[in-house]
N, C-alpha and C positions, 0 to 999 in steps of 0.2 A: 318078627320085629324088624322093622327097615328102620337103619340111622344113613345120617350124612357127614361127612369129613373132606376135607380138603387135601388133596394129596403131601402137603408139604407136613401135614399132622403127622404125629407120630403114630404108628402101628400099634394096636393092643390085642390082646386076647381076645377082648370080646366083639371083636369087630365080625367077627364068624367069616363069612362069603363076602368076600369083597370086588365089587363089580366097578371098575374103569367107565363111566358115563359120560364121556367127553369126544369131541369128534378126535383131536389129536394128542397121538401122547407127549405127558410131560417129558420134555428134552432132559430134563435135570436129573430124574433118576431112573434107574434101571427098573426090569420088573422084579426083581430080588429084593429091592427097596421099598418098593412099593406091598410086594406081598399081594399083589393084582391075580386075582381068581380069572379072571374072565373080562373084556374087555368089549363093550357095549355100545362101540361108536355112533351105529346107525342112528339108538333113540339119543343123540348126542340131538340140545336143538340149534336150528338152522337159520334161525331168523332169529327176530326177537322175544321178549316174552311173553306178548300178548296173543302171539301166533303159536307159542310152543303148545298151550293145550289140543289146538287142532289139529299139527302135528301129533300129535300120540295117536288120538284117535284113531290117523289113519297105521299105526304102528301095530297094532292090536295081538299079532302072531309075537309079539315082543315083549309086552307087558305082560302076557300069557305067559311067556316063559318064565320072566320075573316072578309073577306069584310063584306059580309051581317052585320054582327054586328058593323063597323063602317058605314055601313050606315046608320043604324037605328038609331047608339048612336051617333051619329054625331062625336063623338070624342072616341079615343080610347087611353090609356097608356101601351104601354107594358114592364112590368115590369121584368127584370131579378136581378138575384144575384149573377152569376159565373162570372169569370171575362174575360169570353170570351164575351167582348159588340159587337167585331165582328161580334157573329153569329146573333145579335140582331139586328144588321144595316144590315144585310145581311135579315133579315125575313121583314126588316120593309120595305125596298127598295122591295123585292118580290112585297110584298101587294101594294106597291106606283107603281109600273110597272117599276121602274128605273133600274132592270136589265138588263144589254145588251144580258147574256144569254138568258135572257125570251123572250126578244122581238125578237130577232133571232129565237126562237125555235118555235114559235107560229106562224112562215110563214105571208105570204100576206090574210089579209082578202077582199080587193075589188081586181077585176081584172086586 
């Protein structure tokens, strides 16, 4: 299961694996504060929103890891701090396969 929060949220229990998605980190708090697993910059997006889907795409050894790590950690938080939460429902929806772009792009797998 993948959630979203904003870094200034408070920390909980069930936030499981919590991954930093942001090109820069929050000056404000530390990473003890944050409780930040792992810190994700690259798939940070670069542009705006209507380009971050493309953006992924070409990110693919990345989102690769993403699954595998919420499969493993059963639970996943991703944690941004810019105030485009956009690009953030836009990465979480990738990973959840609820893109209409992806599932179009990804063609017929049975005959």
């Amino acid at each position: 299961m993948i959630k979203i929060k904003k870094a200034s949220e408070p920390v909980s229990d069930d936030d499981g694996f919590r991954i930093l998605v942001d090109s820069t980190w929050p000056v404000e708090f530390s990473r003890d504060e944050l409780k930040i697993n792992a810190w994700f910059k690259e798939i940070a997006a670069e542009k705006n929103t209507e380009e971050y889907l493309s953006q992924l795409k070409k990110k693919i050894k990345l989102i690769k890891h993403l699954k595998l790590l919420e499969r493993v950690k059963k639970q996943l938080t991703l944690v941004y701090w810019s105030e485009k939460k956009g690009n953030v429902l836009i990465l979480k929806n990738y990973l959840d396969g609820k893109s209409r772009v992806i599932r179009s792009s990804v063609g017929r797998i049975h005959g």
